[in-house]
C-alpha positions as CSV (number, residue, x, y, z in Angstrom):
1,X,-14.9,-20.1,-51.3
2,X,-13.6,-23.8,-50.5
3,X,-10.6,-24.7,-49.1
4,X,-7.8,-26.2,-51.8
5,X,-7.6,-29.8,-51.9
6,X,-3.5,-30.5,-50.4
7,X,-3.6,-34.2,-51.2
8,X,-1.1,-33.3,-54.5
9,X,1.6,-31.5,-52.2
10,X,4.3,-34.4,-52.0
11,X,3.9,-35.2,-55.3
12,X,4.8,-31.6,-56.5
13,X,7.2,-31.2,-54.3
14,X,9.4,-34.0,-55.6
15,X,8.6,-33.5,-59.1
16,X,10.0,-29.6,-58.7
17,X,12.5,-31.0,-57.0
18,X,14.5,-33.7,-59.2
19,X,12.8,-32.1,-62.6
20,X,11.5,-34.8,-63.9
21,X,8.1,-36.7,-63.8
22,X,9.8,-40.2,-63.8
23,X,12.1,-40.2,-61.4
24,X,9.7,-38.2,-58.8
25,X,7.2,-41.2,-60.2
26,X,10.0,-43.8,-59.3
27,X,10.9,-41.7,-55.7
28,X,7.5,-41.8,-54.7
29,X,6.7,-45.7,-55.7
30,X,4.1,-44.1,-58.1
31,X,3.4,-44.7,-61.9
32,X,4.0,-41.7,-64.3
33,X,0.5,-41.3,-65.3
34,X,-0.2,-40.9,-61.4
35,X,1.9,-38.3,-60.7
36,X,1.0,-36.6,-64.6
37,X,-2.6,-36.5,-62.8
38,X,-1.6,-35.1,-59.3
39,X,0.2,-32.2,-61.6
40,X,-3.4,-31.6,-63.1
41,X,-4.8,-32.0,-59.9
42,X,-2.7,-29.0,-58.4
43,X,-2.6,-26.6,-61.6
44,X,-6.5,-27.2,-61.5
45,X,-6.9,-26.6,-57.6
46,X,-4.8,-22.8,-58.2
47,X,-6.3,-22.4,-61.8
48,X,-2.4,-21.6,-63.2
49,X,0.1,-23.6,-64.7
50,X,3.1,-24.6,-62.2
51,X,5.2,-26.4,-64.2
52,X,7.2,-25.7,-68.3
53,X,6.9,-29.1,-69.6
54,X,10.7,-28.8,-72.1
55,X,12.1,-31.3,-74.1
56,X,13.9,-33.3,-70.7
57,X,11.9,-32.6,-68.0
58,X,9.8,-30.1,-66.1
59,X,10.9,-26.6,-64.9
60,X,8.8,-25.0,-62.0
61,X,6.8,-21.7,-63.5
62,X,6.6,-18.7,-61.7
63,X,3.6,-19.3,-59.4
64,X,5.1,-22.8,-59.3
65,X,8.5,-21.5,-57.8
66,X,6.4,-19.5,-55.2
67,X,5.0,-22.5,-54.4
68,X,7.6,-24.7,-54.0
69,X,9.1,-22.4,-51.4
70,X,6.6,-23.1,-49.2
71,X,5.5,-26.5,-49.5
72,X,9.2,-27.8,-49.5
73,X,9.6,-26.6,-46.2
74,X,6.5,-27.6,-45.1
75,X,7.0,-31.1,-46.0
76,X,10.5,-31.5,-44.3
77,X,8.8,-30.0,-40.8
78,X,6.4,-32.8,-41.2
79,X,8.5,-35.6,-41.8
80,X,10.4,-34.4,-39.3
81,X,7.8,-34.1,-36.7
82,X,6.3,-37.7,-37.9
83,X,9.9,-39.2,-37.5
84,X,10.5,-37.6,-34.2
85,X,6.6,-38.8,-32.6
86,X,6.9,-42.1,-34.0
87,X,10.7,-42.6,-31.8
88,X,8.7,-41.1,-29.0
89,X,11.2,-38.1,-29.0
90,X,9.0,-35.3,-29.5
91,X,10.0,-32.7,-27.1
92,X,7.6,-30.6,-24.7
93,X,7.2,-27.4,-25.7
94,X,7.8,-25.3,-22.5
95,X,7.4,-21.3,-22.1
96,X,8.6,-18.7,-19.2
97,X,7.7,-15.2,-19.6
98,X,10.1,-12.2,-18.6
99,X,12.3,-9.2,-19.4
100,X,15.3,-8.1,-21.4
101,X,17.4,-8.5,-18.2
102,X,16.6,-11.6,-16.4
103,X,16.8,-13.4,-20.1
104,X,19.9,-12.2,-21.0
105,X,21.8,-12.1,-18.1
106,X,20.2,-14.4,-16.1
107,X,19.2,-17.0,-17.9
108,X,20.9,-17.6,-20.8
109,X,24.3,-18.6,-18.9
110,X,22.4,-21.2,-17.2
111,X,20.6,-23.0,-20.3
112,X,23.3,-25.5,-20.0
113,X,22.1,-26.9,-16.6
114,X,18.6,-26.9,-17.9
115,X,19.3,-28.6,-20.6
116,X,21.4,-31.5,-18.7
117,X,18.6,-31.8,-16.5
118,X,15.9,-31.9,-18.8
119,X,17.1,-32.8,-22.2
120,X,13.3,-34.1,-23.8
121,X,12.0,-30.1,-22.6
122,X,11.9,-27.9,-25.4
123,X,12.4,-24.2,-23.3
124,X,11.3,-21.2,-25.2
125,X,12.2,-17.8,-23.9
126,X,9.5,-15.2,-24.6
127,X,11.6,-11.5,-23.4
128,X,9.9,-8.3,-23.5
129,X,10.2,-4.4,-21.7
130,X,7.9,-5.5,-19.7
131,X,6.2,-8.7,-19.5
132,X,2.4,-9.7,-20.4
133,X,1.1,-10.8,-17.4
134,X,-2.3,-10.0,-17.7
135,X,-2.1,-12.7,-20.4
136,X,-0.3,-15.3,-18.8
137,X,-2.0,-18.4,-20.4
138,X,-2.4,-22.1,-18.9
139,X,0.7,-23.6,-18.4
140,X,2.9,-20.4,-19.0
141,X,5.3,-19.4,-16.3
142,X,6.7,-16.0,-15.7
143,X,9.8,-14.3,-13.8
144,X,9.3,-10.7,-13.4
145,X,10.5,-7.7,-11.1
146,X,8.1,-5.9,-8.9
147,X,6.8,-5.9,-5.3
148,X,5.1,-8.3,-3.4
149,X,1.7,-5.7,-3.9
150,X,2.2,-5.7,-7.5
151,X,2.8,-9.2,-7.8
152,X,0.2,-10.8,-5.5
153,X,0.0,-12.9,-3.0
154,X,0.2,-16.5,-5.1
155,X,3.4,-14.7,-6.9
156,X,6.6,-16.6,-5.5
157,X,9.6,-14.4,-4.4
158,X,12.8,-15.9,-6.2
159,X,15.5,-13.1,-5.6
160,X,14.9,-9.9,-3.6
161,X,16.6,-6.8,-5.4
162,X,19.9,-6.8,-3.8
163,X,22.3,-4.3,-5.0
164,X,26.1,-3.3,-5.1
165,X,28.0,-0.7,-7.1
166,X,30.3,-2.4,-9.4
167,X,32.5,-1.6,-12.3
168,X,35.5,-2.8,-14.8
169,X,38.9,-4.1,-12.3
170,X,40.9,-1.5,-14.9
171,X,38.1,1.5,-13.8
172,X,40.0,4.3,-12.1
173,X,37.6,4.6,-9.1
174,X,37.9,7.6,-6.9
175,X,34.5,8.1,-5.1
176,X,31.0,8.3,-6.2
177,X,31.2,12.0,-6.7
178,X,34.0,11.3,-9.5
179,X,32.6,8.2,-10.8
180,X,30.9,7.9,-14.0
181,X,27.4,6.7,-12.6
182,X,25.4,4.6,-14.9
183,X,21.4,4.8,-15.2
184,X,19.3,3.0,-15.6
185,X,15.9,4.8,-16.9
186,X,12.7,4.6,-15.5
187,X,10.0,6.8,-14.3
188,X,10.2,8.8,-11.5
189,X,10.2,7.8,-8.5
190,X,11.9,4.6,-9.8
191,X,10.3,1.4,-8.7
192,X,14.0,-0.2,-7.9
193,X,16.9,1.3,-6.6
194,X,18.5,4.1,-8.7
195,X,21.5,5.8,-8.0
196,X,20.0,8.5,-5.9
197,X,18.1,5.9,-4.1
198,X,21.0,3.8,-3.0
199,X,23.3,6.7,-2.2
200,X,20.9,7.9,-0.1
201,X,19.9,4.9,1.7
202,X,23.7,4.0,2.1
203,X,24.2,6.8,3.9
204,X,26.9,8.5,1.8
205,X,26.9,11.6,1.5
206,X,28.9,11.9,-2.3
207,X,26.6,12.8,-5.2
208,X,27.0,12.3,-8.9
209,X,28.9,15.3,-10.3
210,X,26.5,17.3,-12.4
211,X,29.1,17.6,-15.2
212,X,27.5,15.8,-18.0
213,X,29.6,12.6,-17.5
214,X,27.2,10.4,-16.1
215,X,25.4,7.7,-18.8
216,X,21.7,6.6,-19.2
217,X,20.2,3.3,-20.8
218,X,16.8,2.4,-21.3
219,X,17.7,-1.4,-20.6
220,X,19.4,-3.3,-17.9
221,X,21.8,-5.4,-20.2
222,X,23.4,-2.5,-21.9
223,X,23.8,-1.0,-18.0
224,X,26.1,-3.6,-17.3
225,X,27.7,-3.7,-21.0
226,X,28.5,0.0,-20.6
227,X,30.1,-0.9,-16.9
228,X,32.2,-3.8,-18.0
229,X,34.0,-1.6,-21.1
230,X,35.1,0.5,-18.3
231,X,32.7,3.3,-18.8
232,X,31.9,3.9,-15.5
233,X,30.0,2.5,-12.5
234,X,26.6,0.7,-12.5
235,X,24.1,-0.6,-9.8
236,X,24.7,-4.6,-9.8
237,X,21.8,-6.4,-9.4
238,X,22.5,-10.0,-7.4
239,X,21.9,-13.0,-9.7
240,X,22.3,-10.5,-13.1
241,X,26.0,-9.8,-12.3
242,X,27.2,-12.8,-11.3
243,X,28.8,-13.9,-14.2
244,X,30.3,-11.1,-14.8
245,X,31.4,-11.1,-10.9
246,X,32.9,-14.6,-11.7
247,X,34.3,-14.2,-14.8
248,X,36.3,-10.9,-13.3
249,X,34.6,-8.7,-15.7
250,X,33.4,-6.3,-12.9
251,X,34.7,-6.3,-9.3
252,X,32.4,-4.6,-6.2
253,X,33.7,-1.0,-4.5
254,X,30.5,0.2,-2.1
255,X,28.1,-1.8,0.5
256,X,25.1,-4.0,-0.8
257,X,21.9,-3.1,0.1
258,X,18.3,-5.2,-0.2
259,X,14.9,-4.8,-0.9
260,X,13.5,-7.7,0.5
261,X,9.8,-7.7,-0.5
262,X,10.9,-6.1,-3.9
263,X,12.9,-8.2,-6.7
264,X,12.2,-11.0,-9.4
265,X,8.4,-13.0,-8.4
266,X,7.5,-16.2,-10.6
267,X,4.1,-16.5,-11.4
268,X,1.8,-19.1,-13.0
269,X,-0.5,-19.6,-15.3
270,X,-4.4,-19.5,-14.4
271,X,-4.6,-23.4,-13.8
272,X,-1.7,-25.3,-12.8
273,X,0.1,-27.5,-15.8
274,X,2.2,-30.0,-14.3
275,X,4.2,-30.6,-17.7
276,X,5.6,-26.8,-16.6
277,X,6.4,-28.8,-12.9
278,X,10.1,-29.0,-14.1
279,X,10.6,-25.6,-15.0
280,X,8.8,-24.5,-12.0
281,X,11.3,-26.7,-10.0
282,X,14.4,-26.4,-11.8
283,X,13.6,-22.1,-11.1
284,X,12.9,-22.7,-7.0
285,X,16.2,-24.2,-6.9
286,X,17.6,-20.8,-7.2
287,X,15.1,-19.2,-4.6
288,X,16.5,-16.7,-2.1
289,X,14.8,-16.8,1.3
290,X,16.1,-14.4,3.7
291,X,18.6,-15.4,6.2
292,X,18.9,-18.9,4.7
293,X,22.5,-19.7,2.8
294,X,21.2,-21.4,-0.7
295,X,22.5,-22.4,-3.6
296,X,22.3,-18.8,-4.9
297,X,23.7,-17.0,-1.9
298,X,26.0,-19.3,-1.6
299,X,27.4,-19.4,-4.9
300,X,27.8,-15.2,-4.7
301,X,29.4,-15.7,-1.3
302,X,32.0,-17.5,-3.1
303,X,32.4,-15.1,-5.7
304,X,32.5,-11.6,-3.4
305,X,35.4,-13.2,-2.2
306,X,38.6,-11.4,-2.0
307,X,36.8,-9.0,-4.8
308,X,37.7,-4.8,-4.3
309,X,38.4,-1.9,-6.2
């Protein structure tokens, strides 16, 4: 079956629009009988009737409503898009992979600075569970946590998982074997640190009180949602919390601890696209490399300060 012939679309758009042949004729710098013919053209093309001729004017039919729908919105994108090529302001379309956490917490707060920087890049945030990266296509970039041998070895380190216990400033904290731990779900053994991870490695001794009290998310956002209500106490994650940190919505109360070849890895596309050069960059400004004091580290610096429960 052929393809319909779309030459009539403007035309019946307009004409369903103002309701009347003449003035769509007269919008349009057409004659009546040309626009009477682009009509026939269309109703032809479908093999139904689109518009009620009445008495004044025209009245879209059924079919023709359905229609209209479509093709008025169709024709204001393209207009749109023709308006914004021919000023040479047509954005580029830009795309970064990665998960529920790192979107929300992470990058969403900084969209402004992006944005500043780079105000002709279009960024699109694509968030999932877990991120596609078997399917990274050219030109895509993605930020997702792992280790360095799930990653790779062409996968760039941008913030090792570093980790402090924090909670709400008005949370009556009275020890880790009191506290309300929050949980974070994964499999078993978790590939990040969970709560019996990092007690254990910290060398305390206190355990979660087997009581019932203790809560358990299956994402990382509503972790740290449940922690800054004043529900209890949850794992920070460096770079996710500090907003929060900084806005005084949680405070610290227990060492930090790091996995250095474990955190958030940006990774690229098969073939290197250097329209995605900006994003790339405007990301690596944010790198953490152990031992050096970067804009990152030292922006938390600032905000531990002075900070206990």
């Amino acid at each position: 079956m052929r393809n319909v012939d779309l030459g009539w679309i403007r035309v019946f758009v307009e004409v369903a629009r103002v309701g009347t042949l003449s003035e769509a004729a007269r919008n349009l710098n057409l004659t009546q009988p040309a626009v009477s013919y682009q009509i026939r053209r269309a109703e032809t093309e479908l093999g139904v009737a689109l518009l009620h001729r009445l008495h004044r004017g025209v009245q879209p039919t059924e079919a023709g409503a359905r229609l209209y729908d479509i093709l008025s919105r169709t024709v204001v994108q393209v207009d749109d898009l023709a308006l914004r090529i021919r000023r040479g302001t047509e954005k580029t379309g830009l795309r970064v992979l990665t998960d529920y956490a790192f979107s929300a917490l992470w990058m969403i707060p900084r969209m402004h600075e992006f944005r500043e920087t780079y105000p002709d890049l279009d960024l699109q945030i694509v968030a999932a569970q877990r991120p596609a990266l078997a399917h990274l296509e050219e030109g895509d970039i993605a930020v997702a946590f792992g280790s360095r041998e799930d990653m790779g070895a062409e996968a760039i380190l941008l913030m090792p998982e570093t980790v402090v216990p924090v909670c709400a400033p008005d949370y009556e904290f009275r020890g880790f074997a009191h506290a309300n731990l929050i949980h974070l779900d994964s499999a078993s053994p978790a590939p990040w640190f969970d709560w019996a991870g990092y007690l254990d490695r910290a060398g305390l001794e206190a355990r979660p009180a087997a009581d019932g009290t203790s809560m358990r998310f299956n994402t990382y956002s509503l972790v740290i949602e449940a922690a800054s209500a004043g529900q209890g106490v949850a794992l920070g994650w460096r770079g996710l919390v500090d907003f929060h940190l900084k806005r005084g919505t949680l405070i610290e109360i227990g060492p930090e601890l790091t996995a250095q070849n474990r955190g958030y890895f940006l990774l690229e596309g098969k073939s290197e696209n250097a329209v995605t050069s900006p994003l790339r960059d405007w990301l690596l400004s944010y790198r953490v490399d152990r031992g050096v004091a970067d804009q990152w580290s030292t922006t938390n610096s600032a905000l531990r300060s002075g900070q206990s429960c």
